[in-house]
C-alpha positions as CSV (number, residue, x, y, z in Angstrom):
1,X,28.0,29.3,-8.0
2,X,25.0,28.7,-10.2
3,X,24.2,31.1,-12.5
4,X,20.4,31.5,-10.9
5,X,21.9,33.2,-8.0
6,X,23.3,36.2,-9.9
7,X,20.0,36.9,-11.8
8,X,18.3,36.9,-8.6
9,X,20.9,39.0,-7.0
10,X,20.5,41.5,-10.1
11,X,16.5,41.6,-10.6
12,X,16.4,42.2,-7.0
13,X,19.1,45.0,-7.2
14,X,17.3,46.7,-10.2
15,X,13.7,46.3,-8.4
16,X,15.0,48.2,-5.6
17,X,16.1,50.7,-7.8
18,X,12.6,50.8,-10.0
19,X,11.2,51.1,-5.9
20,X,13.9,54.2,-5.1
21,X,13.0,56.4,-8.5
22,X,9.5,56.0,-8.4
23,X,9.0,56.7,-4.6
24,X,11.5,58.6,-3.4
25,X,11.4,62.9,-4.1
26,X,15.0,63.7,-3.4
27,X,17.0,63.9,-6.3
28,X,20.5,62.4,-5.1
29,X,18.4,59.4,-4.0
30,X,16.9,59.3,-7.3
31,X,20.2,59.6,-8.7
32,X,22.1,56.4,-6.3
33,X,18.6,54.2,-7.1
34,X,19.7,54.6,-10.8
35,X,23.2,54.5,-10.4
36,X,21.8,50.6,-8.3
37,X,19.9,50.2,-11.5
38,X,23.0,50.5,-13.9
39,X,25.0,47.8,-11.0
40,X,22.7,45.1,-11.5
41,X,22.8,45.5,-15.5
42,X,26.9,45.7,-15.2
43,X,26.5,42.4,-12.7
44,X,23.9,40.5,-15.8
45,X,26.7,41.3,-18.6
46,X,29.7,40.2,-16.1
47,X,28.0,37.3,-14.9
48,X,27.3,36.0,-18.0
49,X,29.7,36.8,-20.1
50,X,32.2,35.0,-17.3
51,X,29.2,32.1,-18.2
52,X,30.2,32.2,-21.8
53,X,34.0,32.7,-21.9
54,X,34.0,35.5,-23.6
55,X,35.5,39.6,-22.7
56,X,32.2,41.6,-24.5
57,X,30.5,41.7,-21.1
58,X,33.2,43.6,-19.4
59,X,33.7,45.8,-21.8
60,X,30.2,46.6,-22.1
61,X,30.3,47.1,-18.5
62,X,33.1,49.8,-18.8
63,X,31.3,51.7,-21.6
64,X,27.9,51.5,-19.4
65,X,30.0,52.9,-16.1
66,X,31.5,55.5,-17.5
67,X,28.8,57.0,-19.1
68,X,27.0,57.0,-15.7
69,X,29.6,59.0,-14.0
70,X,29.2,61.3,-16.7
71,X,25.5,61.4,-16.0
72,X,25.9,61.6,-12.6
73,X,28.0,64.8,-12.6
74,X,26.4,66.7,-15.5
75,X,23.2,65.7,-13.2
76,X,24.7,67.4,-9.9
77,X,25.8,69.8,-11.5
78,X,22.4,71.0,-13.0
79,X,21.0,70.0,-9.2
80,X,22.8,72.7,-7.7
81,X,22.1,75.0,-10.5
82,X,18.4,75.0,-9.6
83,X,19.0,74.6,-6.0
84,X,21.0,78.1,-6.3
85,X,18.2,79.8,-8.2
86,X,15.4,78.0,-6.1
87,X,16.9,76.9,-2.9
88,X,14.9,73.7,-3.0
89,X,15.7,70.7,-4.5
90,X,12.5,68.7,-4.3
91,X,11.5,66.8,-7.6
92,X,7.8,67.5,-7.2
93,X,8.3,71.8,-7.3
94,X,11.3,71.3,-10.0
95,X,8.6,70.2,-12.3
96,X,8.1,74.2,-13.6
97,X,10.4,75.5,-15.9
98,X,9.1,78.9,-16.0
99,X,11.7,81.4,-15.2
């Protein structure tokens, strides 16, 4: 396959994801819109470093994913943290840090 077709596939993955942060209000959305955001960045550095010949791209791609699972949970977890001393988890009223 042409290489045209996985750029497309991955600037239309990361502006759905752009589309997902900035609209959406829910936070777990906001958190799978970035997590579509990092999948079309792993999909550039796979695609072409398969292009090239070369094994930088995957690794790159490992290092990239698992520092989104990281960020994923330590983001969870301080979701349900303010959920529990809030009971809301809307992104507009989570803007106030006061105690």
């Amino acid at each position: 396959m042409p290489m045209t077709y996985y750029i497309g596939l991955s600037v239309f993955m990361f502006a759905m994801g752009i589309v997902g942060v900035l609209i959406r209000r829910n936070p777990l959305v906001v958190f799978m819109a970035l997590e579509l955001m990092f999948n079309s960045a792993n999909l550039i550095f796979v695609s072409f470093a398969t292009y090239h010949g070369v094994l930088d791209g995957q690794l790159f791609v490992f290092f990239v994913m698992t520092t989104a699972a990281a960020e994923v949970a330590v983001g969870l977890a301080l979701i349900v943290a303010i959920f529990r001393s809030k009971r809301t988890i809307d992104l507009d009223q989570m803007s106030s840090l006061k105690g």
